[in-house]
C-alpha positions in Angstrom: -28.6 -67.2 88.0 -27.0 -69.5 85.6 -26.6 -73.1 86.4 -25.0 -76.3 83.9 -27.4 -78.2 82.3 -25.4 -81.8 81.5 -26.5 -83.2 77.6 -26.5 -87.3 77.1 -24.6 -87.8 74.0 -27.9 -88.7 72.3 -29.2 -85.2 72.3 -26.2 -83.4 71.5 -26.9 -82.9 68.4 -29.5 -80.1 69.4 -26.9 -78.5 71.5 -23.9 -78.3 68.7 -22.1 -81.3 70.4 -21.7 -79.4 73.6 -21.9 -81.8 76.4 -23.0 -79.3 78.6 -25.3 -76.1 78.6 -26.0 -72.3 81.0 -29.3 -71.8 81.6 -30.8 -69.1 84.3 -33.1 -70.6 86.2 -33.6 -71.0 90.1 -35.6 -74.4 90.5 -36.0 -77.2 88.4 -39.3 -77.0 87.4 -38.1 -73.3 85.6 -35.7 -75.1 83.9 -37.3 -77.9 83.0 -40.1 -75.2 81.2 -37.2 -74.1 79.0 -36.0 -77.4 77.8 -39.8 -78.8 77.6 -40.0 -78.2 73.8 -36.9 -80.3 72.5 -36.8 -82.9 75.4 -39.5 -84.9 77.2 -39.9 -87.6 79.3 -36.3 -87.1 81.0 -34.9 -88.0 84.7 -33.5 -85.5 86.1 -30.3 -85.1 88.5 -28.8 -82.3 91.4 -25.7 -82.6 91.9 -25.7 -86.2 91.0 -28.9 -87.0 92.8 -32.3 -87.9 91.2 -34.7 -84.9 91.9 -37.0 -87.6 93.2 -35.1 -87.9 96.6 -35.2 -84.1 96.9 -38.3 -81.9 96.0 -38.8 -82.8 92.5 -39.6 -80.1 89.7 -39.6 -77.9 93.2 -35.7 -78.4 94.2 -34.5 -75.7 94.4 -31.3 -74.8 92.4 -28.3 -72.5 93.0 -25.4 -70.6 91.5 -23.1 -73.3 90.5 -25.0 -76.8 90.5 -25.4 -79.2 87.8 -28.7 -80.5 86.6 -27.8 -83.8 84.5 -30.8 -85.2 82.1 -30.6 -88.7 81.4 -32.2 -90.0 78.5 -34.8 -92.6 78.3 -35.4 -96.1 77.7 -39.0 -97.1 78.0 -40.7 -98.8 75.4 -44.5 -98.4 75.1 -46.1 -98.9 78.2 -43.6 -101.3 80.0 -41.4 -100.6 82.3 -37.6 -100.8 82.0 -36.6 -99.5 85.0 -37.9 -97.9 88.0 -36.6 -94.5 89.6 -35.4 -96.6 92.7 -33.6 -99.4 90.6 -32.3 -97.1 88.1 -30.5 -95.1 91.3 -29.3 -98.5 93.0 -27.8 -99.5 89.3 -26.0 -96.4 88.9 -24.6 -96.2 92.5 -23.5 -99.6 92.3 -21.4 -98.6 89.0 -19.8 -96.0 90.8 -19.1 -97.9 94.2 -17.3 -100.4 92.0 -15.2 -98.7 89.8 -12.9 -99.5 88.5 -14.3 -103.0 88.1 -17.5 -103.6 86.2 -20.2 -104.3 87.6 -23.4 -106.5 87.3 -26.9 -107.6 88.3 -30.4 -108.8 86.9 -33.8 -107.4 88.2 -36.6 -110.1 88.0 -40.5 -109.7 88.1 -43.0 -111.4 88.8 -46.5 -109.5 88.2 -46.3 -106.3 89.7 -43.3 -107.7 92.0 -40.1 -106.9 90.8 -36.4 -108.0 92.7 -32.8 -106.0 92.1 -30.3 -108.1 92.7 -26.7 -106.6 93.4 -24.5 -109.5 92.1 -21.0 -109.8 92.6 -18.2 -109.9 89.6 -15.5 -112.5 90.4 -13.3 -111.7 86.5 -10.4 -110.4 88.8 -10.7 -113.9 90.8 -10.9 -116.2 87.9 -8.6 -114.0 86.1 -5.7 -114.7 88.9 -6.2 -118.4 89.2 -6.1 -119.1 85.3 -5.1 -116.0 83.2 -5.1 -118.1 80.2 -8.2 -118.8 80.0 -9.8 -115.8 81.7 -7.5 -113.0 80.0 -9.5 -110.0 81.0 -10.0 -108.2 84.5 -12.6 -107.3 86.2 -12.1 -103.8 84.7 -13.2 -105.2 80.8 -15.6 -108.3 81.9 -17.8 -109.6 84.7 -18.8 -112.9 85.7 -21.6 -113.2 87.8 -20.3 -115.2 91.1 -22.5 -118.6 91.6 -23.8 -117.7 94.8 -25.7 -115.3 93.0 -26.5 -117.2 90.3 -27.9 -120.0 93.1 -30.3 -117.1 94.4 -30.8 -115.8 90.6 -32.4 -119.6 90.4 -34.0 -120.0 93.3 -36.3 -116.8 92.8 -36.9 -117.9 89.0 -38.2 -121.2 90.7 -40.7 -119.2 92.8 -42.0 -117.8 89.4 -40.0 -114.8 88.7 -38.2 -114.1 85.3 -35.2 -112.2 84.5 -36.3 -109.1 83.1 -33.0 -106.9 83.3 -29.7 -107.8 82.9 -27.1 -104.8 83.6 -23.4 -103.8 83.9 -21.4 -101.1 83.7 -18.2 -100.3 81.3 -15.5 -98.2 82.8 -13.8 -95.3 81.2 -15.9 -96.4 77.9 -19.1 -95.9 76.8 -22.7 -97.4 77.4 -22.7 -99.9 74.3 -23.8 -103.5 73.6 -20.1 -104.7 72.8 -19.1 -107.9 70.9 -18.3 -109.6 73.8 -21.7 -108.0 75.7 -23.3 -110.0 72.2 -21.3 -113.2 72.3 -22.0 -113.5 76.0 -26.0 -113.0 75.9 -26.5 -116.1 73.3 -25.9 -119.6 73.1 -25.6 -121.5 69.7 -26.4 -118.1 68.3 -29.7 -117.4 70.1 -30.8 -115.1 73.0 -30.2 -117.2 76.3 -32.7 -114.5 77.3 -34.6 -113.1 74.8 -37.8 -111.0 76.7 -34.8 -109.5 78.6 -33.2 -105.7 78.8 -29.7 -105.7 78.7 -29.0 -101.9 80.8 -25.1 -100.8 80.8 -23.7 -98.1 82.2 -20.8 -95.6 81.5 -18.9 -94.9 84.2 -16.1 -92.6 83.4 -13.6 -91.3 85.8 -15.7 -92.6 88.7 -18.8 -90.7 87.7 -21.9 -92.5 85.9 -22.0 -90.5 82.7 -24.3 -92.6 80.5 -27.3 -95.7 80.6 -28.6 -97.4 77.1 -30.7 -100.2 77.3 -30.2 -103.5 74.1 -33.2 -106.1 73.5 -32.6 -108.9 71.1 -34.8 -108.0 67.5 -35.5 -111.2 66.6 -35.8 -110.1 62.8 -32.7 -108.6 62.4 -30.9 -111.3 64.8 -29.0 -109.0 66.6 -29.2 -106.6 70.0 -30.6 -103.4 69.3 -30.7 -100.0 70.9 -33.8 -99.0 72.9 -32.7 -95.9 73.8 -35.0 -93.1 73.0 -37.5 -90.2 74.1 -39.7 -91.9 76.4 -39.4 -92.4 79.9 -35.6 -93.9 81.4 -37.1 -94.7 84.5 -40.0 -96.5 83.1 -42.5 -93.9 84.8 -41.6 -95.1 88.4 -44.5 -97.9 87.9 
């Protein structure tokens, strides 16, 4: 039975660039034994829906489905994102294509809150084009309701610990305007926080890469790697 095994971009390289793979294999734990030895820590997706939901490594697979692995973006023993939050992030992408879109997650302890904010670019952008040039389908602003509730949590003790967005019909990168945006007088206006953005091409999530600010180097830097995207569902 052969099924398509979707490849992030970061682990083409192992695969000869192809962007997707045919593996036999009739459930996911199967597959997963035959991929164990070049990729680890990886979530997992059926059809476009996390294995969690289903039966994990026991979902069973058929002629025909797609099983996407989606690279990770721990870092040491703290947690990026969780399984639930990294599934709200990427369905929110994909509801609002073709406009970006955008929201933080805060914790507190072991208390953590996603909030789904809204992007008003396409409003500002038709009361004053001049000074807001770009759509909502190149930029975000965060609408100042949410920004209000943003605040009001951060005065009960919570702290921003995610900031994410997606980029339509372009790739998950930390762009210029992604840098200029995240400082102010040319430091981090929140520099403990993971900036998470999505690629949603086509309507169809494609790609997630996480950027924290390296205070050394002075710049955003990549933390995508082998560990675990969805920060080991703590």
């Amino acid at each position: 039975m052969a099924v398509t095994v979707y490849i992030p971009t970061s682990f083409r390289r192992a695969t000869d660039n192809r962007d997707r793979i045919q593996l036999a294999a009739n459930d996911v734990s199967r597959l997963l034994d035959q991929l164990e030895a070049s990729y680890g820590g990886l979530s997992i997706y059926v059809n476009s829906e996390a294995i969690e939901s289903l039966q994990g490594l026991r979902t069973p697979l058929k002629d025909g489905d797609e099983v996407a692995i989606i690279p990770a973006l721990a870092g040491g023993a703290r947690t990026i994102v969780t399984a639930e939050e990294l599934e709200a992030i990427r369905r929110q992408a994909v509801e609002e294509y073709p406009r970006e879109s955008c929201g933080v997650i805060l914790e507190q302890g072991q208390l953590r809150r996603l909030v789904r904010c809204r992007n008003i670019q396409d409003e500002l952008h038709a009361k004053d084009p001049q000074r807001h040039p770009r759509d909502a389908r190149t930029a975000y602003f965060i609408d100042p309701k949410d920004l209000l509730r943003i605040g009001r949590l951060e005065g009960e003790g919570y702290e921003i610990a995610v900031i994410y967005h997606s980029h339509v019909d372009a790739g998950a990168y930390f762009s210029p305007t992604d840098r200029q945006q995240a400082q102010i007088g040319g430091e981090p206006t929140y520099p403990a926080a993971t900036y998470l953005v999505t690629s949603v091409m086509a309507g169809r999530a494609e790609a997630v890469a996480a950027f924290r600010w390296n205070a050394s180097e002075r710049d955003f830097w990549e933390r995508l790697g082998i560990g675990a995207l969805l920060g080991r569902s703590s």
